[in-house]
C-alpha positions as CSV (number, residue, x, y, z in Angstrom):
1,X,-33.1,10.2,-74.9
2,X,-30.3,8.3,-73.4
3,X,-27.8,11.4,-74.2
4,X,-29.8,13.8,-72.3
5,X,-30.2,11.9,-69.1
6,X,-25.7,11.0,-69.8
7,X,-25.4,15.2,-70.2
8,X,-27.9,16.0,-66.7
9,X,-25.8,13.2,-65.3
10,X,-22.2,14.7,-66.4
11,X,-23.8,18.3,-65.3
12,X,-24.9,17.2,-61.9
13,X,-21.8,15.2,-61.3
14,X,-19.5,18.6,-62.3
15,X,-21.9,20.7,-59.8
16,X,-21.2,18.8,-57.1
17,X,-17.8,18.3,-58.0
18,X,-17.3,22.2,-58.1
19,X,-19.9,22.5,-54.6
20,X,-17.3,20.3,-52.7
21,X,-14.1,21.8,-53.9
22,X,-15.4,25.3,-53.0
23,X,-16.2,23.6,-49.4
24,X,-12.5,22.4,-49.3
25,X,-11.0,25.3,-50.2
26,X,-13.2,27.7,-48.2
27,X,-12.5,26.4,-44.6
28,X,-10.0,28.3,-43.0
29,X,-6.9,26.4,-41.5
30,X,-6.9,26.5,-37.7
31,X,-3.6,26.6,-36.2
32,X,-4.0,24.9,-32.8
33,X,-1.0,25.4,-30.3
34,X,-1.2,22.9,-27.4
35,X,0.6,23.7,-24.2
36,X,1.3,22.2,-21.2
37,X,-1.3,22.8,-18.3
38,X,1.0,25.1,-16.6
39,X,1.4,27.1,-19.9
40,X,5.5,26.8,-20.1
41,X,6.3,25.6,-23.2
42,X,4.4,23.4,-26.2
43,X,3.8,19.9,-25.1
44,X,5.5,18.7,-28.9
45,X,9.1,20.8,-27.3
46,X,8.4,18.7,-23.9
47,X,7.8,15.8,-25.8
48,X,10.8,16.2,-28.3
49,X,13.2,17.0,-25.2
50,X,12.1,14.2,-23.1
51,X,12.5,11.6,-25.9
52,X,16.0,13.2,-27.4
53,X,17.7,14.3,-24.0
54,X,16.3,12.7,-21.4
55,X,15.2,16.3,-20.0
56,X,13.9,15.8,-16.0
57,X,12.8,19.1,-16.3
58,X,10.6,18.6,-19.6
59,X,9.4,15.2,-17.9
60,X,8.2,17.4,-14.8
61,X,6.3,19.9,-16.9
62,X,4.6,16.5,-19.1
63,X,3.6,15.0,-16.0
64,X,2.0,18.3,-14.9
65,X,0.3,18.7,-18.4
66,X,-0.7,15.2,-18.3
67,X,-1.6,14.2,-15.0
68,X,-4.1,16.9,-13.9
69,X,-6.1,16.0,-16.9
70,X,-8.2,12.8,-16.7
71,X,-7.7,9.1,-18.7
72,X,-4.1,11.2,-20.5
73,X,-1.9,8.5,-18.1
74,X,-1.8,6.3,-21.1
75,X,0.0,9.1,-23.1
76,X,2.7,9.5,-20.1
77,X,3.2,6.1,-19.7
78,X,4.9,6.3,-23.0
79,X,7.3,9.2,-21.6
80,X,7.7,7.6,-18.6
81,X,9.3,3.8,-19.6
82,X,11.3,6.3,-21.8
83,X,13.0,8.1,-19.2
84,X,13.3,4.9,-16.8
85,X,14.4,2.9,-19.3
86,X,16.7,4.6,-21.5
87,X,17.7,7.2,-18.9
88,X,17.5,5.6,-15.9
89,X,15.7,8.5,-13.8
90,X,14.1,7.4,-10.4
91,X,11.4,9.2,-10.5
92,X,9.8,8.1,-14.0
93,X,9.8,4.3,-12.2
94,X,7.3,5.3,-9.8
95,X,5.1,6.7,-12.6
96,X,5.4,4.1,-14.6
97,X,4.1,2.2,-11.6
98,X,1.5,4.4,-11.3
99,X,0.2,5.0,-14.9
100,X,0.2,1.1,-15.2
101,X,-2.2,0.3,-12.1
102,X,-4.2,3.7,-12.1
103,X,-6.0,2.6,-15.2
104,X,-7.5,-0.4,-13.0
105,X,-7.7,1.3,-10.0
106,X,-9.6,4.8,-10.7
107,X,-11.0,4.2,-14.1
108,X,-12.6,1.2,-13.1
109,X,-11.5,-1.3,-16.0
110,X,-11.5,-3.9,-13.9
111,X,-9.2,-6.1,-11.5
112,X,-5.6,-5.6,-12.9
113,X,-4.2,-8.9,-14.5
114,X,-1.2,-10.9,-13.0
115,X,1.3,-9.2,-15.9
116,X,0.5,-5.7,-15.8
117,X,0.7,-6.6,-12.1
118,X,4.4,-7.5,-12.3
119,X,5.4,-5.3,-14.7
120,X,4.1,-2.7,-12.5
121,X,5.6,-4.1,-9.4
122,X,9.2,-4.1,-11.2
123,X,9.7,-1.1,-12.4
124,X,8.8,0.4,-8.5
125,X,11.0,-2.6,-6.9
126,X,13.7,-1.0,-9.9
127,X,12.8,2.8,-8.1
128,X,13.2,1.7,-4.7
129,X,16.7,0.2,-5.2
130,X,17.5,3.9,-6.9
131,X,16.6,5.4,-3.6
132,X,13.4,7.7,-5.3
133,X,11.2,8.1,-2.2
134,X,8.0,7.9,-4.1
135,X,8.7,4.4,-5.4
136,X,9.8,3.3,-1.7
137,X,6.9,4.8,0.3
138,X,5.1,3.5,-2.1
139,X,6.0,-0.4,-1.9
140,X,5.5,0.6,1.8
141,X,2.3,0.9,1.7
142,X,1.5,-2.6,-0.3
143,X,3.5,-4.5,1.9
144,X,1.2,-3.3,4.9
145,X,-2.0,-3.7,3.2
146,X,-1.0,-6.8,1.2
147,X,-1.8,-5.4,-1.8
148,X,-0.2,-6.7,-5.1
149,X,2.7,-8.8,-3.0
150,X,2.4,-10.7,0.0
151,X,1.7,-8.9,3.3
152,X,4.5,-8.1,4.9
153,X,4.8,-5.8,7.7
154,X,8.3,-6.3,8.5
155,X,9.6,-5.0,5.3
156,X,7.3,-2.6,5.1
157,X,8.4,-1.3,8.1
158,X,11.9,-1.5,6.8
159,X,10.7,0.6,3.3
160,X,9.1,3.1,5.7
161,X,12.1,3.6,7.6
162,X,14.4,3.6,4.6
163,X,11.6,6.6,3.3
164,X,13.5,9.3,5.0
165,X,17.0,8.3,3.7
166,X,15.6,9.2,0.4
167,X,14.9,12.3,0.7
């Protein structure tokens, strides 16, 4: 009796087995090519070419791709301390800036904490000195309202002024 219900067992246990390699094997493979929003070129070629060359170009079209589609400033904050940091490029300060405190601003995580805060804060302070207007109009602005740094409407003025020598 006990070798029947071991061969039913051994049976079921082969149907199955041969039921989920026929599943496996029966799925076509999707080939899924992701490109930017502005359909230029792949995002893994702007990815590749911001990361090996430092490619302002490629970092545009990412920040295009990335930036017009909600909660994907995570992703280019990656790209972004990458391009300030390794290859120095004003603009990618400001962005870092802004990827950094957008996640506690519009997504509502809440209030930002005191070292994202001055992380934030240094990499646009590091913007500003590289003359990006962004980055100064920027720090502008939170000197007047006193937001993130003390207020402070005489530098502010002084960053608002300084705005147009950017340029």
């Amino acid at each position: 009796m006990k070798r029947i219900y071991y061969k039913i067992i051994a049976i079921l246990v082969f149907i199955v087995g041969l039921f989920v390699f026929y599943q496996i094997n029966s799925r076509k493979q999707v080939s899924v090519k992701s490109v930017s929003m502005n359909n230029t070129r792949p995002i893994k070629e702007l990815k590749k070419l911001v990361l090996s060359k430092g490619d302002t170009i490629a970092y545009k079209e990412l920040r295009i791709a990335y930036l017009n589609v909600d909660y994907y400033e995570e992703e280019f904050l990656l790209y972004s301390i990458i391009m300030a940091d390794k290859y120095n490029y004003p603009k990618a300060y400001y962005y870092v800036y802004k990827c950094l405190t957008s996640v506690f601003e519009w997504h509502h995580y809440g209030k930002i904490d005191e070292k994202t805060k001055i992380l934030a804060l240094k990499y646009l302070k590091e913007g500003v000195e590289l003359n990006d207007s962004e980055s100064t109009n920027q720090l502008s602005k939170l000197y007047f309202e006193g937001k993130y740094v003390k207020k402070d409407s005489i530098l502010g003025k002084k960053l608002e002024n300084k705005v147009d020598s950017c340029w």
